[in-house]
N, C-alpha and C positions, 0 to 999 in steps of 0.2 A: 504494500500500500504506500502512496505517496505520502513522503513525510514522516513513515511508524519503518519501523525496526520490529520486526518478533525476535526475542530471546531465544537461544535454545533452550531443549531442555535440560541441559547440566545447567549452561547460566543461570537459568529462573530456576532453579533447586536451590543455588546462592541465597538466593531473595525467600525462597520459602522456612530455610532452616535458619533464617534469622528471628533472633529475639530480643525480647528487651537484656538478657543478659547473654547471648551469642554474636559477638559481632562478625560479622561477615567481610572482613577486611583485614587485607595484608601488606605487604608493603617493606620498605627497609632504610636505612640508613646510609648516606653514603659522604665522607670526613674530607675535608680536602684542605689541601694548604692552601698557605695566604694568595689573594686573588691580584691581581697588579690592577684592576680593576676599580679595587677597594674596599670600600666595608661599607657600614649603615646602606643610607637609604640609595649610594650610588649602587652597589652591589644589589639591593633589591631591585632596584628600577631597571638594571641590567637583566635580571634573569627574567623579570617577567613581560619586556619586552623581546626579549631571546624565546621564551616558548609561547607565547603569542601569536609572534609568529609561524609558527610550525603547527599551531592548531587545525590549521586547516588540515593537516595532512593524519591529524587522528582527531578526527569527528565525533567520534565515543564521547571526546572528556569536554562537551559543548551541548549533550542529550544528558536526560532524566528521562525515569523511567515513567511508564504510564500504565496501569490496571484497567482493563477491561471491566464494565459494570457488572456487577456477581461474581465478579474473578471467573468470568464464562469462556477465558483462555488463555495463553499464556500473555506475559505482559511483555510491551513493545517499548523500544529506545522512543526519544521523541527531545525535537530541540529545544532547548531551555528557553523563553523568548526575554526572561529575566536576568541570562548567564552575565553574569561580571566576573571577572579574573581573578580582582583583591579577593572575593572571597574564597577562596580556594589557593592560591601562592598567600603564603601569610608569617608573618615574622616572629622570633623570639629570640630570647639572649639568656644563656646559661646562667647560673649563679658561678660566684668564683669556688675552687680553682679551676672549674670548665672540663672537668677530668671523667672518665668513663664512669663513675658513679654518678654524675649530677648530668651525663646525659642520657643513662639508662633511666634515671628517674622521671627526666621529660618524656621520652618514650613512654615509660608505662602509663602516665597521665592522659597522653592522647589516644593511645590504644584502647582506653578502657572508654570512651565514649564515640557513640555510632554514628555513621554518616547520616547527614538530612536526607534522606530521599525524596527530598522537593526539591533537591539542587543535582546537576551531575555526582555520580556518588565517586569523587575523589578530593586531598587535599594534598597540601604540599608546605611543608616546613621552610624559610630559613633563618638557620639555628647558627646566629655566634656566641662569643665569650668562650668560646673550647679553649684550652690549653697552647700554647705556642703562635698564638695568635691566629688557629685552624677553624673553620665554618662548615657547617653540615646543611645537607639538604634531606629531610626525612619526609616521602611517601608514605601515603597511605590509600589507598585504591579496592574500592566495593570487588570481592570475589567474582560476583558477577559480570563485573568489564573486562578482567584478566586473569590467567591463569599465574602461576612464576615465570613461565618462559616468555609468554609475552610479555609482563610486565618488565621483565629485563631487557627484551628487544626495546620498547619502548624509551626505556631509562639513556641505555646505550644510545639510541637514536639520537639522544641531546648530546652528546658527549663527544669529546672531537679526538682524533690520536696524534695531532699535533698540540705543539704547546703554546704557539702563536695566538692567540684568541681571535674568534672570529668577530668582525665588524657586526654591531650590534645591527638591527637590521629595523630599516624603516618600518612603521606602520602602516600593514596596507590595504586595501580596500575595506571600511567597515563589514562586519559581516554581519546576515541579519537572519533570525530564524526564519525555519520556514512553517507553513502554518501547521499547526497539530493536529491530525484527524479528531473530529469527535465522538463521543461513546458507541453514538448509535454508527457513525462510519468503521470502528470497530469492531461491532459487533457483526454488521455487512460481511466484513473482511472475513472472519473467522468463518459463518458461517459458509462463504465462498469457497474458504481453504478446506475445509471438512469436508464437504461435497464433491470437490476435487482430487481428495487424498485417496478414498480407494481406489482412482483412474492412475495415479499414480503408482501409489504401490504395485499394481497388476501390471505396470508396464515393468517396473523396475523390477520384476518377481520373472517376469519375460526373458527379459535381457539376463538376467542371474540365470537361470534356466536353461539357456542358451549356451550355457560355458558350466556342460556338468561337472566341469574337474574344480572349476571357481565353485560350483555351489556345494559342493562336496566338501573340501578346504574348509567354507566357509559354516556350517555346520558343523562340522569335526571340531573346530575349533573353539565356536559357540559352545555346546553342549559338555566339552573338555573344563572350560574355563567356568563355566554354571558352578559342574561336578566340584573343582575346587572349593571357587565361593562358596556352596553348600558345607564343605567342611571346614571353614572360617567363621560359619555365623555367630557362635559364642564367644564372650571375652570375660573372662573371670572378674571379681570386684578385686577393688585394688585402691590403695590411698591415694592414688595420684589418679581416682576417678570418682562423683559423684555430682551433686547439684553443681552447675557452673554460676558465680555468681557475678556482678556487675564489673568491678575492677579490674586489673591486669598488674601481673608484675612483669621486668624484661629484664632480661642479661645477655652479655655474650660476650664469647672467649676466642681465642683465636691459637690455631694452631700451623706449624709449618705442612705446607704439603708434602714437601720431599717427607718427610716422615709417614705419612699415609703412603706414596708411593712404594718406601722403602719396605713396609709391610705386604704392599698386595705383590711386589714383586720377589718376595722371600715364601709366602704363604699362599700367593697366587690369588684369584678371584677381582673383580674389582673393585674400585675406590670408594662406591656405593659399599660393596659388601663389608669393606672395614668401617665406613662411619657407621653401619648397623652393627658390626659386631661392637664396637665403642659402646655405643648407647647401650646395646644390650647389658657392658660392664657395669656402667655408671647404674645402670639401673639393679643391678645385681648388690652392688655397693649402698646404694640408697636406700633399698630395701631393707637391706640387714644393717644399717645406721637407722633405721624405726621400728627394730624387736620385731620386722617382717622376715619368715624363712623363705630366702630364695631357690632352695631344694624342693621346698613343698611343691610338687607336682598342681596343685590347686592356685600354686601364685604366677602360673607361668600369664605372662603378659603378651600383647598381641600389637604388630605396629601397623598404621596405615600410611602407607609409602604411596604417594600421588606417583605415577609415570604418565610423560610426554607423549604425545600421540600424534606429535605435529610432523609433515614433512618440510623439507625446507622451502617450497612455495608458502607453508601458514608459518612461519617464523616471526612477522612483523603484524600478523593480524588479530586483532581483540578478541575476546570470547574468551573463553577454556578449550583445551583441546586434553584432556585425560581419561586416562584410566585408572583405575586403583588395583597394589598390592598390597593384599593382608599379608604380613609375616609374623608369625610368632617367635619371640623372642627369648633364646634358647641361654635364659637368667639362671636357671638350674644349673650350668655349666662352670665351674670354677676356673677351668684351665681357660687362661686367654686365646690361644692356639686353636681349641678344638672348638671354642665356641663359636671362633672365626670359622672355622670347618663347617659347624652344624647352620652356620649362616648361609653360606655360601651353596652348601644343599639344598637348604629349604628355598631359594630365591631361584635356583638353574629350578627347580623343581616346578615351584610356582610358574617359572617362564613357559616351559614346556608344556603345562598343564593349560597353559594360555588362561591364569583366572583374571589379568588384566581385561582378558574380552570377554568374561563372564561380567564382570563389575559393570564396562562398562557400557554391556547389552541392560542391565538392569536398570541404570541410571537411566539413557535412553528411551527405554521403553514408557518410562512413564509421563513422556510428551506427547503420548496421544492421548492422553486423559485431557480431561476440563482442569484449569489452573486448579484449581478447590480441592480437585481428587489429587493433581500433581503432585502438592504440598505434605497429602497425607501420605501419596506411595514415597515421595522424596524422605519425610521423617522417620516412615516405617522401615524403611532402606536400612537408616542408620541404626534404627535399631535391631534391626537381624545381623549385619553384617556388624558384627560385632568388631571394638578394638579397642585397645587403652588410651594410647596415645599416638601424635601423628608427625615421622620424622622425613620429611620434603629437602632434596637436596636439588641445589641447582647448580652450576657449572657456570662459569662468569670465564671473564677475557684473563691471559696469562700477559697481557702488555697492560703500559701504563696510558691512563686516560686521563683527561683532561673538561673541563667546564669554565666558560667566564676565563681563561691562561691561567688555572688552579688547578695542580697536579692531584687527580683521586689518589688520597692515601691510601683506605680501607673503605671494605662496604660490608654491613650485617643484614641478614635479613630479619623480617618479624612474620610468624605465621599468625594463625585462630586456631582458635576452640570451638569445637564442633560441643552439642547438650551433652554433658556428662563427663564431657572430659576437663583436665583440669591444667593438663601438660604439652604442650607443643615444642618439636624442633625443626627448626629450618638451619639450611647447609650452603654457604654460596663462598664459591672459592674466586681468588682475583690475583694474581701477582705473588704466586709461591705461594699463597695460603690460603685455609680453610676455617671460613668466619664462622663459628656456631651462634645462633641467637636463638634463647629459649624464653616462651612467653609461658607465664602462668594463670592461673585464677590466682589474685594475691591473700586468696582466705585458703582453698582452699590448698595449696601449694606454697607456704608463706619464705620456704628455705630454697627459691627454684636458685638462688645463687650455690648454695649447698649441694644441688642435684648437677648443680654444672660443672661442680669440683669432682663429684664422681665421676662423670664421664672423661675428665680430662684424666681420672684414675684409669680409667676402662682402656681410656686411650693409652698413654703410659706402659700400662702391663703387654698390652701389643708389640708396643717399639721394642720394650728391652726381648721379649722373647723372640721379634727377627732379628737385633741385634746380635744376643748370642747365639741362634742360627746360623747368622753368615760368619761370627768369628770362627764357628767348630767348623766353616768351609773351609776356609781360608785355610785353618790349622791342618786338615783334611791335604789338601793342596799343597801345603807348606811339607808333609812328608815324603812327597813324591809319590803315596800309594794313588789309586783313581780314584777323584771327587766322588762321592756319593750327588746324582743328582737331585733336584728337588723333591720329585714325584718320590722318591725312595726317601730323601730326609722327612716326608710330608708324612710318612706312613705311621707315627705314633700320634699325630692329628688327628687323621683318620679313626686310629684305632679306638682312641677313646672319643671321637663324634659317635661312631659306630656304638659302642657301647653306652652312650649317656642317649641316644636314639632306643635303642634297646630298652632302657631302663624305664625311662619315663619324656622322652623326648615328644616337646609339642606338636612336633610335625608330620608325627603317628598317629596323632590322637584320631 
């Protein structure tokens, strides 16, 4: 329809599992040095004349959203005819000493309250008084306009990889909305779409049809990835889950990535696989720092790991483009090695099993419902497919980038809290490193700084054990007899994955 946008239905699932105490917004921080630019009000008037400009070229963040009368479908983008900039680019200044507690603290303050959704649903910090005389730009952006990856394509978009600053750029053509369909031309539309959709489908069921090897594939893989999902729907109770309430607390640590590397290239698996096994420590460690047994087969925890589903033509475009993997996280594991091990199976497992396209046929599916019913299949979703908590990694640029002639120091990101959870991690790596930022409910979760020290435990125990992996090579090597290779030093990993699977491993259950 001219003028309206319809959501999909992952996006408008965003909007449904929103509450007055789940916000639906993510977003991240990103530190830069001093601007040649300047500071106060020139450095503001700079940046929001710099993205301004470029609005044209992402439309999204210049629309709000609009509900259909009876929420009789899903709900359509539509242009703000009220959009001003100021509100949305907006200023702030640290207290002193400007230092990573007194900017986690801002963070958690804006994080714990929700977008208007009578304005485009995004805003955008800029944050001085940091330390060394450094300035932050912190995002915040409704789940329903972006996923991580595109909210990073976007980010990156503004961002230059020279260090010259770009000529701030005239203002140009006013722009002006356009007009907003009305209820009742809404309701036309929908009706129109419905009517249309079985002609659809039966063509699109045609063409599938047409390429028995594709509809074959395609089924195998559906019904593989259900099968999973169906063994994923429970999630144990746990302290780091129950009522979610209003607040937020935020932290975030940072670690080298050559050290993650130096693990998955001693113990094999990917980079994903070790920050899971990490967390799974930390969380191993936290557990049993609150008189919780991490052996109790009863306390095994369950992660929701978001996966990208994007090709490289949707890389710059809005929406969501995921699916989701459950993993259970194999905390009952003491040894850091094998826990990595038992990581690493349950994920190739999971892949194979293709439950990313179980998830994401579920999600999906319930876009042919009426909004009303969407919202219930969307909540009800959440609650079968069970999980504790939710650890999101995203992969960022290995060069140095630039904004306003301000070199990007560091960037963190911020996840949400889905009802009932209490605990979230997000993972975004930039320039050798891997930034963790973990949000909390600040009642329920009130030590998430405490839960960050574990995992950089979790992490820790990893390093030294490929550490002294690769010295017994070396030493191996250093005798002249033949190296033992990996796959042969891997095998007491193995052995006890194998056996902690046996005993009580989650991804038997």
């Amino acid at each position: 329809m001219k003028g309206a946008e319809k959501l999909t239905p992952l996006d408008a699932s965003f909007l449904h599992l929103e509450t007055r105490n789940t916000h639906m917004h993510i977003g991240g921080v990103a530190i830069f040095e001093r601007s040649p630019i300047g500071s106060g009000e020139a450095l503001y008037d700079a940046i929001v004349r710099f993205i301004e400009a470029r609005l044209d070229l992402m439309p999204r963040y210049r629309q709000r959203v609009a509900f259909l009368p009876l929420s009789l479908d899903t709900p359509v983008w539509t242009d703000d005819p009220a959009f001003d900039i100021s509100s949305h680019i907006l200023r702030a200044a640290l207290p002193a000493p400007g230092g990573d507690r007194e900017l986690q603290a801002f963070i958690s303050r804006v994080f714990s309250r929700q977008l208007d959704r009578r304005r485009p649903l995004w805003e955008m910090y800029v944050i001085e008084g940091l330390s060394g005389g450094r300035w932050a730009l912190l995002f915040k952006t409704h789940h329903a306009m972006v996923d991580g990856v595109s909210n990073l394509e976007l980010v990156t978009a503004l961002l230059d990889t020279d260090p010259e600053p770009r000529d701030i750029p005239d203002a140009g053509p006013s722009w002006s909305a356009r007009a907003a369909p009305t209820g009742t031309d809404l309701l036309l539309s929908s009706l129109r779409d419905r009517l249309s959709r079985p002609r659809r489908l039966l063509r699109s069921a045609r063409e599938t049809a047409s390429n028995p090897a594709r509809l074959a594939s395609a089924l195998r893989d559906t019904a593989s990835g259900l099968a999973a999902v169906a063994q994923t729907v429970r999630a144990p109770r746990s302290i780091i889950n129950g009522p979610t309430g209003t607040s937020r607390a935020y932290v975030f640590t940072r670690f080298p990535l050559d050290d993650f590397k130096l693990v998955k290239h001693v113990f094999g698996g990917t980079i994903n696989d070790v920050v899971l096994a990490a967390v799974a420590g930390g969380v191993r460690h936290y557990l049993a720092a609150h008189g919780v047994d991490p052996d109790d087969e009863k306390n095994a925890l369950q992660a929701l790991c978001p996966v990208s589903i994007r090709d490289d033509s949707e890389r710059a475009a809005l929406g969501n483009r995921l699916a989701l993997l459950l993993v259970k996280l194999p905390i009952d594991e003491a040894n850091s090695e094998a826990r990595l091990a038992r990581v690493r199976a349950t994920v190739d497992r999971l892949k194979a099993r293709k439950q990313a396209v179980g998830a994401d046929f579920l999600l999906n599916l319930a876009g042919f419902a009426p909004s009303t019913l969407h919202a219930m299949v969307a909540r009800a979703s959440l609650r079968q497919i069970g999980f504790n908590l939710v650890v999101t990694n995203v992969p960022g640029p290995q060069f140095p980038l630039y904004f306003c002639g301000a070199r990007l120091v560091e960037a963190f990101p911020v996840a949400f809290l889905y009802e009932g959870q209490r605990l979230a991690v997000a993972i975004f790596s930039y320039m050798g490193w891997l930034n963790f930022g973990y949000l909390s409910d600040a009642r329920g979760v009130p030590d998430v700084d405490f839960f960050a020290k574990c995992v950089e435990r979790g992490f820790k125990d990893l390093v030294r054990g490929a550490r002294r992996r690769q010295d017994f090579d070396q030493q191996v090597e250093g005798t002249g007899r033949p190296a033992k290779g990996r796959t042969t030093n891997a095998a007491p990993a193995r052995r006890a994955a194998s056996r902690g699977a046996r005993r009580k491993s989650p991804a038997r259950n």
